[in-house]
MIDOSE-1310 file (N, C-alpha, C; in nm, 2 decimals, decimal comma, always signed):
residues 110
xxxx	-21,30/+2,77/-5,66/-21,42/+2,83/-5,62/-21,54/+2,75/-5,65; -21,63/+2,73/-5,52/-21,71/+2,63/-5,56/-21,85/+2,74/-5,62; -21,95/+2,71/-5,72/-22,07/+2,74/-5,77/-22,16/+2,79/-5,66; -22,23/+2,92/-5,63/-22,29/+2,92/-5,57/-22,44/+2,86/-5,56
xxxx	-22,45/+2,78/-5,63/-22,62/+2,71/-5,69/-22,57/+2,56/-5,68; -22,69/+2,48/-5,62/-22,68/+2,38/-5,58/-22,80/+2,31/-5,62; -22,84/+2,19/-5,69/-22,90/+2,08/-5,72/-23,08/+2,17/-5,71; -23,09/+2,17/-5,57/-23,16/+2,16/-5,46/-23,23/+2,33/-5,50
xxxx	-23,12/+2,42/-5,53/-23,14/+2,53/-5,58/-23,25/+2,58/-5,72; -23,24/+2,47/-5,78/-23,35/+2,47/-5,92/-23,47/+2,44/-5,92; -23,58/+2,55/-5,84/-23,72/+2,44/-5,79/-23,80/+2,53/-5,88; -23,73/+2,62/-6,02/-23,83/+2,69/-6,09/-23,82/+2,64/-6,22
xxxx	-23,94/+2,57/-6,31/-23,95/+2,51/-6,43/-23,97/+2,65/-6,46; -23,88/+2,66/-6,57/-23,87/+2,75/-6,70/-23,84/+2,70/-6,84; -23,92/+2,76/-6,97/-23,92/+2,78/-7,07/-23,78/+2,89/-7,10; -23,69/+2,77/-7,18/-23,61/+2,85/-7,29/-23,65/+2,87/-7,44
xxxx	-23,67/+3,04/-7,50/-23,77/+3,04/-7,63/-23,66/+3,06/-7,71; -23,69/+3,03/-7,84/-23,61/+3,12/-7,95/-23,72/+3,18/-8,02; -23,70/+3,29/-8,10/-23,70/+3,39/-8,19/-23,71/+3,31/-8,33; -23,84/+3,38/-8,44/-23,81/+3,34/-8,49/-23,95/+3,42/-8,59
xxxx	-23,86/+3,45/-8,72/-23,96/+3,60/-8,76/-23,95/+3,55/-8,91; -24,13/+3,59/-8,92/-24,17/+3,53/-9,02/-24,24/+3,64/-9,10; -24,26/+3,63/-9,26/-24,30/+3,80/-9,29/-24,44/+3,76/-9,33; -24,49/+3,90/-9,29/-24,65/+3,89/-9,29/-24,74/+3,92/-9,41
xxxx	-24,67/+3,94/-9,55/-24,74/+3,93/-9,67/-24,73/+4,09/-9,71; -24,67/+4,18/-9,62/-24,73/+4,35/-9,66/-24,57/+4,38/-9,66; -24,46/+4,30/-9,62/-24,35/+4,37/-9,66/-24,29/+4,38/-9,48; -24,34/+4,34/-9,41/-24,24/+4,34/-9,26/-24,26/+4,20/-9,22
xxxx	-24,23/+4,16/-9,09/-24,20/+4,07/-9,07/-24,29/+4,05/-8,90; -24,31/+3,96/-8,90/-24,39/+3,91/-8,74/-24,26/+3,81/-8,66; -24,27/+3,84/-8,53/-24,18/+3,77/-8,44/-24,27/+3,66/-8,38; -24,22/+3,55/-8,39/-24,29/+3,46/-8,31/-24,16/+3,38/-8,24
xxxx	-24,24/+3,30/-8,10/-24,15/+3,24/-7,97/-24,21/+3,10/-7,99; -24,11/+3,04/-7,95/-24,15/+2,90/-8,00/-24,05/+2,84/-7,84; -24,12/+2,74/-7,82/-24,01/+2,71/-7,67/-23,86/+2,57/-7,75; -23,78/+2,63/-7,73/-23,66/+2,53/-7,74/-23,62/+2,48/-7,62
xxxx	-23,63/+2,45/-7,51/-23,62/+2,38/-7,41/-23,66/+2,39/-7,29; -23,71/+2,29/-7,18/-23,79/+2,33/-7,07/-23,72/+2,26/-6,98; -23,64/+2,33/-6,88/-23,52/+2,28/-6,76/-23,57/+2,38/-6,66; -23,54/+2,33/-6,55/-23,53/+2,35/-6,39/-23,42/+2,44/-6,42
xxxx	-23,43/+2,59/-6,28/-23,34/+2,67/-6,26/-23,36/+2,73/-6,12; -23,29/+2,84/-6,11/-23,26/+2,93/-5,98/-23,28/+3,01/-6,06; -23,37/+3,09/-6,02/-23,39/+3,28/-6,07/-23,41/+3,34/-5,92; -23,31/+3,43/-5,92/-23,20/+3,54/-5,81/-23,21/+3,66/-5,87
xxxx	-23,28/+3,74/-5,78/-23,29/+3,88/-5,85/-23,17/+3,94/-5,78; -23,09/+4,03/-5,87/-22,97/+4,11/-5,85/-23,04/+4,23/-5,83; -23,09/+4,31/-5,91/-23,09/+4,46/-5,91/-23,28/+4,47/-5,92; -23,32/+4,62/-5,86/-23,44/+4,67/-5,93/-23,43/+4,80/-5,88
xxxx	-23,52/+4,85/-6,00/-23,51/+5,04/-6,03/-23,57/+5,04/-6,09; -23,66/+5,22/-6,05/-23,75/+5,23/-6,09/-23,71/+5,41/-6,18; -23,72/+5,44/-6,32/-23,69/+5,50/-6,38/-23,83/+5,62/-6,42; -23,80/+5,70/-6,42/-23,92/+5,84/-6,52/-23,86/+5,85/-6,68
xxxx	-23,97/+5,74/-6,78/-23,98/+5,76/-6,88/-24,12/+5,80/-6,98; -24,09/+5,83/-7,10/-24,26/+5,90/-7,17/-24,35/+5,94/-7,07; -24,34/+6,00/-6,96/-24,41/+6,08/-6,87/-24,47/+5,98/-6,78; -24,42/+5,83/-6,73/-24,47/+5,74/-6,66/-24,35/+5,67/-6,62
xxxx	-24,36/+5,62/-6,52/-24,24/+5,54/-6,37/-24,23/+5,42/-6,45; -24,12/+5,41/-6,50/-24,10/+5,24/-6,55/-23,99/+5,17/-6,46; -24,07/+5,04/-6,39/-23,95/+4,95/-6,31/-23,87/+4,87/-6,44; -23,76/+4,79/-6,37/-23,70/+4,77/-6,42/-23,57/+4,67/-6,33
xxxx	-23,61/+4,50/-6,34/-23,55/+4,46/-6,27/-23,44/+4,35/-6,32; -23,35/+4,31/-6,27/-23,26/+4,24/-6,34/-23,20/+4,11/-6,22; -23,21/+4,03/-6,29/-23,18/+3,88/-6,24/-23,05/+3,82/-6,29; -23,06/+3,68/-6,24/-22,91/+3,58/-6,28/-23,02/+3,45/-6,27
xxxx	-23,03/+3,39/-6,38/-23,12/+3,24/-6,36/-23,02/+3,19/-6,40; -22,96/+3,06/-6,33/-22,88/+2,95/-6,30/-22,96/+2,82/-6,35; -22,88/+2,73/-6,46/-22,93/+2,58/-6,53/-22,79/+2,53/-6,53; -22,85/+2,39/-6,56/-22,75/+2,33/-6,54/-22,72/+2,38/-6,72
xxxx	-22,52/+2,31/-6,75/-22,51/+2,40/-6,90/-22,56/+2,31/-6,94; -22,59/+2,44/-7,11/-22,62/+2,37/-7,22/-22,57/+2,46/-7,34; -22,52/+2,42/-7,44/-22,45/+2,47/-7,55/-22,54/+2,55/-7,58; -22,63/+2,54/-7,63/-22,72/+2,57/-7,69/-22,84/+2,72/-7,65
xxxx	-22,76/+2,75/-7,55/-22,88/+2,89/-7,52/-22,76/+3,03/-7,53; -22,84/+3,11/-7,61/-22,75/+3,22/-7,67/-22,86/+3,34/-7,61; -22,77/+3,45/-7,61/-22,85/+3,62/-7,58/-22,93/+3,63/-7,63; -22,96/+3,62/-7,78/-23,12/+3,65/-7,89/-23,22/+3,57/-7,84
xxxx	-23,16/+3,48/-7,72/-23,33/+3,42/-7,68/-23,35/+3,49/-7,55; -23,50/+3,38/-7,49/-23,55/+3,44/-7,37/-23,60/+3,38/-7,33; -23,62/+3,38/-7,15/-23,69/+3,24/-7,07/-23,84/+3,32/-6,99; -23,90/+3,20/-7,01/-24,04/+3,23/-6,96/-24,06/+3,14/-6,87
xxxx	-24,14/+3,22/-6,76/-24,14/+3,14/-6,64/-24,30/+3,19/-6,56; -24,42/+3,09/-6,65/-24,54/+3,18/-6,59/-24,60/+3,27/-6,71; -24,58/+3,39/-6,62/-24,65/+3,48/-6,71/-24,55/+3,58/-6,70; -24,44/+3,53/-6,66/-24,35/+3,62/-6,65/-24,20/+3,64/-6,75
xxxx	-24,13/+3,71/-6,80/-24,09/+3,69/-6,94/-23,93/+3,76/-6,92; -23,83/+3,69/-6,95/-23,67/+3,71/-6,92/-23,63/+3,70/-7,04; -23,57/+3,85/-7,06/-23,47/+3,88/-7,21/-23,34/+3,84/-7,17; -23,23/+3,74/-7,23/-23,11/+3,68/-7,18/-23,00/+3,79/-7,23
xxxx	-22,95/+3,86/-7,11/-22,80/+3,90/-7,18/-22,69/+3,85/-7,22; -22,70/+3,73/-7,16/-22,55/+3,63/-7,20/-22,58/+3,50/-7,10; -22,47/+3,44/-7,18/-22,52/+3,30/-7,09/-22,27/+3,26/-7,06; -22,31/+3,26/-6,95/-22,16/+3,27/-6,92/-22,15/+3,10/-6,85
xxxx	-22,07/+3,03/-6,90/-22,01/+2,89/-6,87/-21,93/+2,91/-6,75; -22,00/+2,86/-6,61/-21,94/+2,93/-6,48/-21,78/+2,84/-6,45; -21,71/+2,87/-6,44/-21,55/+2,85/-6,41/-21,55/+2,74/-6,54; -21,62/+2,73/-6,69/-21,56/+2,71/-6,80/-21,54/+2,57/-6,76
xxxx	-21,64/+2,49/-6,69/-21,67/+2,33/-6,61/-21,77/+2,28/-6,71; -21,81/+2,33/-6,80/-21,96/+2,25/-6,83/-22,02/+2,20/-6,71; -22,08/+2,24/-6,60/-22,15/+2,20/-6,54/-22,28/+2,31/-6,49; -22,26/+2,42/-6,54/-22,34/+2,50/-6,43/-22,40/+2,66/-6,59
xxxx	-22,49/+2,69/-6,62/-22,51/+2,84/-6,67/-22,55/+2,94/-6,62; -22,46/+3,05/-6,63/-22,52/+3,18/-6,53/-22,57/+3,30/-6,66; -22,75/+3,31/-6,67/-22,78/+3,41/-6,75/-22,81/+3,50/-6,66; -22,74/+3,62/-6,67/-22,79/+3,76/-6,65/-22,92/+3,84/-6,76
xxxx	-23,04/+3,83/-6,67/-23,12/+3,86/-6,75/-23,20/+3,99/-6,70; -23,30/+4,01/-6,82/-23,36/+4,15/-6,73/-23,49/+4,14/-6,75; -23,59/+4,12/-6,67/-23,72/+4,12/-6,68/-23,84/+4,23/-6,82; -23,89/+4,18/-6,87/-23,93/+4,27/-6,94/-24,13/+4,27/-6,92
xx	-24,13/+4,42/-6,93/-24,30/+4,41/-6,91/-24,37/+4,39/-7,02; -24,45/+4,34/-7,00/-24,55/+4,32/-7,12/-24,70/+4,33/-7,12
């Protein structure tokens, strides 16, 4: 089965973040995003829906952004693209080639 993403397919610079929580002197903790890597991708929206939550319409859309692999990007991070901000559900090694990563992610508002 050949990859449905191709070279030519990656014309969106995105930021890969990690997490990384640091405590604020009163006894909790502050999250800060720091960029761990900046690669070319495909971001392919799969799904969107729009839901009735706390008495207000919340959308809610879900994508697949395609890089080339890399070991190193796990679910607890998130890609930023703009001003626009992708929580990673997983990062799946497509037919297990090292050549290709498929994150299923879901857009989050901010």
């Amino acid at each position: 089965m050949k990859a449905p993403v191709t070279i030519g397919d990656l014309r969106h610079r995105v930021l890969i973040e990690t997490a990384a929580r640091t405590g604020d002197g009163g006894g909790g903790a502050v999250l800060t995003w720091t960029a761990a890597a900046q690669v070319w991708a495909a971001i392919w929206t799969r799904t969107s829906d729009e839901t009735f939550e706390a008495d207000r319409i919340a959308g809610r859309a879900t994508h697949d952004i395609w890089i080339r692999y890399r070991s190193d990007v796990k679910p607890e991070m998130r890609v930023r693209f703009g001003a626009r901000v992708f929580d990673i559900l997983g990062a799946i090694d497509v037919e297990d080639r090292q050549r290709w990563l498929k994150c299923p992610v879901v857009e989050r508002d901010l």
